[in-house]
LOLO-838020 format. One record per residue (C-alpha): x, y, z; residue in three letters. Coordinates in steps of 0.05 Angstrom, whole numbers, plus 5000, padded with zeros to 4 digits. Layout:
<rs>
XYZALA ...
</rs>
This chain:
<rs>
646141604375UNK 646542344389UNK 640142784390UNK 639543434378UNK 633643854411UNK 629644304357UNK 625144884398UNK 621745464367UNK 614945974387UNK 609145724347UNK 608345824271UNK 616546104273UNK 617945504215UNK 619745014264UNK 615644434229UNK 618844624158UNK 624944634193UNK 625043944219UNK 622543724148UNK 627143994106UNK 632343624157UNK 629543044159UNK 626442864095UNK 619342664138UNK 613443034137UNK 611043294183UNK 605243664187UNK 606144444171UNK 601245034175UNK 600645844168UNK 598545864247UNK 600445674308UNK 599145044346UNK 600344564291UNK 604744114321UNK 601143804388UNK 606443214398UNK 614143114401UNK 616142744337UNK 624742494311UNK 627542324246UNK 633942254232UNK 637842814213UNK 640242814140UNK 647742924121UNK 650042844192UNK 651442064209UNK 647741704273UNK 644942364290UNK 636942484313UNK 633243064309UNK 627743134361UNK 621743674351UNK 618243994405UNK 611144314401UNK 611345044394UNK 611245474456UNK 612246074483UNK 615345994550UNK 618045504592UNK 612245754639UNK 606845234607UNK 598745524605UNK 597044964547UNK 597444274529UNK 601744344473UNK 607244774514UNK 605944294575UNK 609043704530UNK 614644114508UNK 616744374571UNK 616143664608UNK 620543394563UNK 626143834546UNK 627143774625UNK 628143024618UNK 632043124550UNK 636943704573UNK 638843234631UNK 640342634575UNK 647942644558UNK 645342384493UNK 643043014471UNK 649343364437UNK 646444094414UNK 640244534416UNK 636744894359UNK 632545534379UNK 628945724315UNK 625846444314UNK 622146804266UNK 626747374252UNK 621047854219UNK 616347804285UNK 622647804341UNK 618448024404UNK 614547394399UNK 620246984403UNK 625747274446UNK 623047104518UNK 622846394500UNK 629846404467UNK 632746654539UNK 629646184569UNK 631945644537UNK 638645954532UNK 639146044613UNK 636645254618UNK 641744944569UNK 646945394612UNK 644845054672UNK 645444414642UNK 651944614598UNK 648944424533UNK 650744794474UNK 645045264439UNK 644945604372UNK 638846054353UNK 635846004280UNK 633446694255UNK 629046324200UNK 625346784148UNK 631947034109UNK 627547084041UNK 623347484073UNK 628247944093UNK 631447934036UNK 625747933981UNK 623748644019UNK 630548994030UNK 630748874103UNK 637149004152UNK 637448444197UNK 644148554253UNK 644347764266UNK 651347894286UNK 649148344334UNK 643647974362UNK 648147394381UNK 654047834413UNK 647348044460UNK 645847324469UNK 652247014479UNK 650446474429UNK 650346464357UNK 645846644313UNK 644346324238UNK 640246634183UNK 635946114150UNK 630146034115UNK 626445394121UNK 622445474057UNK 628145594014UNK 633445204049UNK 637745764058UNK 643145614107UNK 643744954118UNK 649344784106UNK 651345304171UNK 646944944211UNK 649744244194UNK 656744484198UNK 654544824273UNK 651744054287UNK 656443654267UNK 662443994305UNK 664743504362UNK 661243544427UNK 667443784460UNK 669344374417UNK 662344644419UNK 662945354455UNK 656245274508UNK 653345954530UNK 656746324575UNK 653046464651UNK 649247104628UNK 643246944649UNK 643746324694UNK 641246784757UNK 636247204715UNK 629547174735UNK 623547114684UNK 621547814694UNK 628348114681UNK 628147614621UNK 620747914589UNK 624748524599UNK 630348484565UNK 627848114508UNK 623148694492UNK 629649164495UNK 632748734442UNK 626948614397UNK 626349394392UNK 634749364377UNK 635148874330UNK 627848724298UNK 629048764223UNK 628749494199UNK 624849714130UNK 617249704113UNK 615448904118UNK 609449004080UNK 606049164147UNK 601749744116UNK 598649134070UNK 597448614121UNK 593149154168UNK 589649294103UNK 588548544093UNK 586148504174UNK 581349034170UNK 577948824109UNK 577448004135UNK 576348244206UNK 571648734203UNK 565248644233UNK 561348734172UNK 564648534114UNK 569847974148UNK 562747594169UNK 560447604101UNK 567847414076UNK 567746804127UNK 561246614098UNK 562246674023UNK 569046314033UNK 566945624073UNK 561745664017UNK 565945603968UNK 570145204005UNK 564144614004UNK 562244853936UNK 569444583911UNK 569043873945UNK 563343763886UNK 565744223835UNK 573244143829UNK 571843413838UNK 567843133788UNK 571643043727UNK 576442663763UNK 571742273804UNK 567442213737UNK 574241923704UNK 575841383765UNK 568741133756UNK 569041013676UNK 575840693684UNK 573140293747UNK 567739993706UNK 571039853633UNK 577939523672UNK 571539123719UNK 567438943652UNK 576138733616UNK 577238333681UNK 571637953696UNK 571237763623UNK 577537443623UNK 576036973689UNK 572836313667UNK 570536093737UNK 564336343756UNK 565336403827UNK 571836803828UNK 568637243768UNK 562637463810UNK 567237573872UNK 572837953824UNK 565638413803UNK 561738463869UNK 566738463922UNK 573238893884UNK 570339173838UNK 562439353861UNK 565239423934UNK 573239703937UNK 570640093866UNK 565340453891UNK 569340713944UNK 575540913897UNK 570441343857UNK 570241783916UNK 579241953929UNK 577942663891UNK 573742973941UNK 577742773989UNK 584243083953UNK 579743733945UNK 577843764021UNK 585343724031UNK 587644143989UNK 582244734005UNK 583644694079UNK 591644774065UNK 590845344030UNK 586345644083UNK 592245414133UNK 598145684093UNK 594546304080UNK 594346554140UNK 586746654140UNK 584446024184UNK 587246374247UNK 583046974227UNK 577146534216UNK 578946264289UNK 578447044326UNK 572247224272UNK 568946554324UNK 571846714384UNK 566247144410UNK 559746684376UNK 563246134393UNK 564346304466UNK 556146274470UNK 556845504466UNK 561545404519UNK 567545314469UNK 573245864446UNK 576746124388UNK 582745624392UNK 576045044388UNK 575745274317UNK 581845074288UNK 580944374317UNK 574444354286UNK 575844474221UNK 580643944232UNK 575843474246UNK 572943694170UNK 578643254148UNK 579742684197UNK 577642704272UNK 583542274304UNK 588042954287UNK 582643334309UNK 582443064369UNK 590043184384UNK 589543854365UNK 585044054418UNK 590543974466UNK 591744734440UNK 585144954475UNK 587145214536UNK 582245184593UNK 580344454608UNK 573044534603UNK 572744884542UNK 578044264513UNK 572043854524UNK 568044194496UNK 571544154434UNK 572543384441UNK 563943364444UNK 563943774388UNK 568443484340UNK 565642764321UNK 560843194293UNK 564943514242UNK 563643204173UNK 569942784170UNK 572642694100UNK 571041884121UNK 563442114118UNK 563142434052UNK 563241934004UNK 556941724050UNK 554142464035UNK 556542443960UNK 553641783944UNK 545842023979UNK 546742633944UNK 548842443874UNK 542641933884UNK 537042503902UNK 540843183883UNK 540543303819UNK 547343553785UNK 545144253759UNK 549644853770UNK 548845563762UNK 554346193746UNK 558245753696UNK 558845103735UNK 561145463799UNK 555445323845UNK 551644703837UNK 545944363880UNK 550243853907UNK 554844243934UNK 549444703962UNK 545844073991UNK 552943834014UNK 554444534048UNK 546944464079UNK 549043844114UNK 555744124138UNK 552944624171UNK 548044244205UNK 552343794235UNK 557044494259UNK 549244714288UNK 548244104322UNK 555144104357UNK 553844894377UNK 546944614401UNK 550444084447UNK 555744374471UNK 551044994493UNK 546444634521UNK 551944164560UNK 556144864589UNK 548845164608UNK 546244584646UNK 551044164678UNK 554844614725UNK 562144454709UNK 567344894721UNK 569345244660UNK 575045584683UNK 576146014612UNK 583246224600UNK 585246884573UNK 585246844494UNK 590746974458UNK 592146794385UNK 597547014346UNK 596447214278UNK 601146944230UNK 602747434158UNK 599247284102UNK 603146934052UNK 601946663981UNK 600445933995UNK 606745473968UNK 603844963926UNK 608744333939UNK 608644184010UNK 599544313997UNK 600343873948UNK 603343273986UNK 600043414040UNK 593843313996UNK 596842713969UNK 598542354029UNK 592042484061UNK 588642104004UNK 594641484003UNK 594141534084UNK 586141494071UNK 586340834014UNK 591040434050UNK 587340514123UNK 581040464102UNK 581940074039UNK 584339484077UNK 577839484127UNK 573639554058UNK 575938934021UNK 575238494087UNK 569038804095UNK 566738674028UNK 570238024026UNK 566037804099UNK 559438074066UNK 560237864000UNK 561237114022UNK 555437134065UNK 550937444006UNK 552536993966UNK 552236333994UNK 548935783999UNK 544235923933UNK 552136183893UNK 547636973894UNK 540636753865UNK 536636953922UNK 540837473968UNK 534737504014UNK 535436844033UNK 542936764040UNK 547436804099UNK 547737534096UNK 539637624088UNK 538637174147UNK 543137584183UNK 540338204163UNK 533538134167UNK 534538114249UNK 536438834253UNK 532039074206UNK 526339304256UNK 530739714283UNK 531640134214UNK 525540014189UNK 521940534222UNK 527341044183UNK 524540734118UNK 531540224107UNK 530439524094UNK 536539074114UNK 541339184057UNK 542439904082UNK 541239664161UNK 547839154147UNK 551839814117UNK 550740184172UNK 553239684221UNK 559039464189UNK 561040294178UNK 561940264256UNK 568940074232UNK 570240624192UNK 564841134159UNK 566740984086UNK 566040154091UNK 558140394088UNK 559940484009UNK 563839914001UNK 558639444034UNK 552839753989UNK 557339653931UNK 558038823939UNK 550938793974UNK 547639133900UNK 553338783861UNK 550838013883UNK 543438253883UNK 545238583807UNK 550337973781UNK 546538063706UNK 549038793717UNK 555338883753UNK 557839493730UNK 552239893734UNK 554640553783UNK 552440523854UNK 548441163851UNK 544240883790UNK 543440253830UNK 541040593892UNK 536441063845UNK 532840483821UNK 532940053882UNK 526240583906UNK 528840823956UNK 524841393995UNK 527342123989UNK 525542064066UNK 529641534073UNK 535241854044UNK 535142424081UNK 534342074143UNK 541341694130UNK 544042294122UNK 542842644185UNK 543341944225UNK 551142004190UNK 551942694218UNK 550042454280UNK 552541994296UNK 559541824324UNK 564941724278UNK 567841004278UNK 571040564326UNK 578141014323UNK 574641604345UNK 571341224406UNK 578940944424UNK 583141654418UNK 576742014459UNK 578541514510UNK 585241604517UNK 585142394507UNK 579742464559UNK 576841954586UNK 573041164573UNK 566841404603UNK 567042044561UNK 568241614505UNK 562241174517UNK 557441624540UNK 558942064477UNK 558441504432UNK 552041234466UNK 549241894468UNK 549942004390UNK 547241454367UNK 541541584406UNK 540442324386UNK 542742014310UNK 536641574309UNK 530342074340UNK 532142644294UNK 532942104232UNK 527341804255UNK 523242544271UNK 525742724194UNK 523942064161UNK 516042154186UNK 516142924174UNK 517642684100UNK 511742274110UNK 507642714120UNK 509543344075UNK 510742744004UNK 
</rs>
């Protein structure tokens, strides 16, 4: 099978690129860094063909993780007779940011006779603002050619296809221009031809510094960062509940129709605790997690997250972590394993760890439907300004940013006190344009997160609830759940959670959501569904409402939840990112803090109810 190389600067299209060739989907963002990992598919319309995408860099001269894997392997791949053609992609409205890295690569594949062709991607732009663009001209300077595409619309393809699929033999390779030109000479030249050949006409420029200096001004962009991840929690809640309100009503009449309609008694109260009390009361919770998605993409495709990222930089450099830690971070709002990866974008090592302490204790999308359950039980579901703003979002963005506090606090107090060397890096971020977000690709992204998120976790949650509700309910067949299997087991690790005000039903939860963060609902679910059987379809919250517990109590689960460290994935990719003792020590460590300060809130509430 031949392979052919795809390269490109960061946030050029690259990603989109390979996607639209591929028919995968890979993950694509308004800023740079997105891709932190080589990824193939095969290429469409051209038979037994593989197209191979690199991270985004911007020299073969490596400073970052991300550019270190690229420039690693295209050394090994250039050297692979396999690999039949090279694709260059540049963003053809920002030029300068791309052309050192384009002669580069060009003088490389001379050396190692491969044939290169560079992809001047944003045509629509150019096109949709009257712009000149001498592409013709660009590649006589090159001495390689030179396609106009756009990767959003899929304009010229078909060039590209027809430039792949041309035999090996007949493919003109570039000529020895620059085979003895030294980097310097390079950086040189490619500034002469970016000033030649950069698109001529008014690119909306005089509208994107108006944009810059209202969202990164030091007054009003603050206020703007702070009004919009308000919002942005406000919408998890908001946006969400008629959908989630409409999964729960459909849960519990197709329950009340099933279980009806199963004669046995055994299988019915399984069907109702385990599927339906368990695997439903997790369902209920798949809208937030589309919203979270969704929000967060439109942030990325924007343009704005990197300007949220420099509007950190300088606070964030107080706590021993960077601007580049941010985008990671937010990440890790959404799922911490990508997270995680992402932080190979943070340049200096020290500050990379940083970021890897600080993420687990980003609220992962696998904690809130733990934080939307406790707060739909003790927030009450008011909202103010039309149903905009509600308590339960506030309450949800009050725990958000405490676990964000708690990270700062760590990682601030780790930089100040243990004497590492932190080594920081120059930072540079490029600023992508801001663009009108395109709704498909947010909306499958949203999409698959929420498929990716039910069939991964949904298959730990019905074994889960499977395990638990067998023990519950045996030997007494769910009469007396404090004195089954389960209550036995339970009631041996409930000194340790006692003192937070959690008898063993919740203790059992919070074990078994060591395996993933959203099993805690699940295992609630079946553990209230066999101790309810006359009631089976009564909601979780409304069971947990009258179960008694403590507002203390609840709280304290709450901040034990952001706390504590994530789930058993987390623990294995810290390992292999950084390091097993890093792993365990941050996952002992966690827990530990986790338990005082649910412990310290639990007897404040003591003392002030």
């Amino acid at each position: 099978m031949n392979r052919v190389l795809l390269l490109g600067s960061p946030n050029s299209g690259k990603s989109s690129l390979f996607n639209r060739l591929t028919g995968l989907s890979q993950r694509v963002a308004n800023y740079p860094g997105i891709t932190v990992d080589v990824a193939s598919g095969a290429l469409l319309s051209v038979p037994d063909t593989e197209l191979v995408d690199f991270p985004g860099t911007y020299s073969l001269q490596p400073i970052s993780g991300e550019e270190a894997v690229a420039v690693d392997f295209l050394a090994d791949a250039l050297s692979d007779d396999k690999v039949s053609h090279v694709l260059c992609v540049a963003d053809a409205t920002r030029l300068q940011k791309s052309l050192h890295f384009i002669l580069q690569v060009i003088r490389e594949c001379e050396r190692c006779r491969k044939p290169v062709t560079v992809l001047a991607n944003m045509a629509d732009v150019i096109r949709d603002n009257g712009l000149s663009f001498d592409s013709a001209g660009l590649a006589d300077a090159l001495g390689v050619p030179v396609i106009n595409i756009s990767a959003k619309q899929s304009l010229g393809f078909d060039a590209v296809v027809a430039r792949v699929r041309e035999p090996a033999g007949t493919q003109a390779t570039a000529v020895d221009r620059w085979l003895e030109t030294p980097d310097e000479m390079l950086r040189g030249t490619a500034q002469q031809l970016a000033q030649r050949f950069s698109p001529k006409g008014d690119i909306l420029i005089k509208s994107q510094l108006k944009l810059d200096r209202f969202f990164l001004s030091t007054g009003i962009g603050g206020v703007a960062f702070f009004l919009i991840m308000f919002l942005f929690f406000q919408s998890i809640f908001t946006w969400s509940a008629p959908a989630m309100d409409g999964i729960e009503a459909l849960v519990t009449r197709v329950g009340e129709a099933v279980v009806a309609m199963i004669p046995n008694v055994v299988v019915a109260d399984f069907v109702a605790d385990a599927l339906f009390g368990g695997v439903g009361a997790f369902l209920v919770f798949i809208p937030q997690i589309f919203v979270l998605t969704l929000v967060i993409g439109i942030m990325e495709d924007s343009g704005y997250l990197a300007r949220a990222a420099l509007i950190c930089h300088r606070p964030l450099r107080l706590f021993g972590l960077t601007g580049k830690s941010f985008i990671p971070l937010l990440s890790g709002v959404a799922c911490a394993i990508p997270a995680i990866y992402a932080a190979r974008s943070v340049d200096s090592p020290w500050q990379r760890m940083m970021t890897y302490l600080a993420i687990p204790l980003m609220p992962c999308s696998a904690r809130l439907p733990v934080y939307a359950l406790l707060i739909a039980a003790f927030i009450p579901a008011d909202t103010l300004l039309f149903g905009l703003i509600g308590w339960q979002g506030f309450a949800l963005f009050l725990i958000y940013v405490f676990g964000m506090l708690t990270a700062l606090l760590i990682t601030g107090l780790v930089s100040r006190y243990s004497g590492g060397e932190q080594g920081d890096q120059p930072f540079v971020l490029e600023l992508p344009p801001y663009r009108l977000p395109t709704a498909a690709p947010i909306l499958r992204n949203a999409w698959n997160r929420c498929r990716h998120f039910v069939t991964k976790a949904g298959k730990i949650i019905l074994m889960v609830t499977m395990v638990i509700w067998f023990l519950g309910y045996f030997p007494n067949g769910g009469e007396d759940l404090a004195n089954s299997w389960l209550g036995t087991l339970g009631r041996l690790v409930e000194p340790v959670f006692a003192p937070l005000g959690l008898d063993w039903r919740y203790g059992v939860a919070i074990l078994t959501s060591f395996l993933a963060r959203e099993v805690f609902v699940g295992t609630l679910g079946t553990i209230f569904g066999i101790e309810g059987s006359e009631e089976n379809m009564v909601p979780l919250v409304d069971q947990i409402q009258a179960s008694g517990l403590p507002l203390g109590s609840g709280v304290a689960l709450l901040v034990f939840f952001a706390v504590a460290l994530q789930c058993v994935s987390t623990v294995a990719i810290l390992a292999r990112e950084g390091s097993t003792r890093l792993a365990l020590g941050m996952l002992s460590g966690y827990l530990l803090i986790a338990y005082v300060m649910a412990l310290a809130v639990f007897q404040l509430s003591q003392l002030l109810f």
